[in-house]
Structures are given as C-alpha cells and as structure tokens.
N, C-alpha and C positions, 0 to 999 in steps of 0.2 A: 530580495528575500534575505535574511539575516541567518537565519538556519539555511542547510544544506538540504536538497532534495531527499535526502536519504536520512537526515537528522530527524526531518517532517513527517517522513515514511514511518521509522522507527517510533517514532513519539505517537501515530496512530496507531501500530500495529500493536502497543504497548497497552496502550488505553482501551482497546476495543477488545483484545484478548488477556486480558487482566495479568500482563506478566509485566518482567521488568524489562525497561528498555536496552538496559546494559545488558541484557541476555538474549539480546538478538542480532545474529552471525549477519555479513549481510547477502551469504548465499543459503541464508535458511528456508527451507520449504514451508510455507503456511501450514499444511495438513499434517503432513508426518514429521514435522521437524518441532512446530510451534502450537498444534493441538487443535489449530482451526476446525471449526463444526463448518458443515454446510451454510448454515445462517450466519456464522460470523463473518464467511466470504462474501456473502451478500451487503453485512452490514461493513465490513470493511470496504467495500468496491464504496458505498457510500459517505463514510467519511472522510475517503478520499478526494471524491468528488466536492466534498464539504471543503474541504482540510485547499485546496490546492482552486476553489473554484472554476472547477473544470467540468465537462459533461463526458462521460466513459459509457462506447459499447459496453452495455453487459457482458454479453456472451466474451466481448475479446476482454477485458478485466478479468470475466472468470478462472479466463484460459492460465492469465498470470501465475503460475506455482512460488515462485522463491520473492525474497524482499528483494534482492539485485533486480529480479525483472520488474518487478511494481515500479521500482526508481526512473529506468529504462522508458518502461511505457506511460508514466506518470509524467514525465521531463518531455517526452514526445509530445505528450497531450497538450500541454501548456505552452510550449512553441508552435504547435497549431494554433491553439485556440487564443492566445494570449501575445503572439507576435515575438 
C-alpha cells in the first residue's frame, strides 16, 4: 500500500461526508465531531470495505466512533483477512 492506512481512512471519510480531508483530526468522532448521519455510517462501514477489500461486522464497524479507531479496526481487519 502506497498511502498510509489512515491516509485511505481519511481520503474515504472525506469523499463520503463531502468535507475536506485536510480537516479531518485523527481522533475526530464521526457523529459530533464530523457531521455523520446515520446512513453515512452505513455507507462509510461500506466504502471501507470497498476502499481496503475487506468484509466488516456490521454491528462491530458501527460500534467504531473516532477516525483513530476505524484505522485500528480497519488495519486489524486486513491482517486477518489478507495475511
């Protein structure tokens, strides 16, 4: 990977919640920090999945609040699934 886990994180969280990626801290909270609706969390949990070709519990993706923990749980998922 050329980009950074957190580079990738950013760059989707950026695209999917139509801000800019330079204004995202990386212990900012999706909901109260970054403006996420209910369906964005939905549709972010899946361009993650897109974004990193990985398969994510729902429910525990949900669970993720801040961009640090996506990276966290997204970086776990990938050395599972991807060796």
């Amino acid at each position: 990977m050329s980009d950074s886990v957190l580079d990738r994180v950013k760059r989707v969280v950026a695209e999917t919640l139509e801000i800019d990626a330079g204004s995202i801290d990386d212990a900012a909270r999706f909901v109260e920090d970054l403006g996420a609706q209910s369906i964005q969390s939905v549709e972010l949990v899946a361009a993650f999945e897109e974004e990193f070709d990985i398969d994510m519990d729902d429910d525990e993706a949900l669970a993720v609040k801040t961009v640090d923990g996506a990276v966290e749980f997204i970086a776990a998922a990938v050395e599972k699934q991807h060796g």
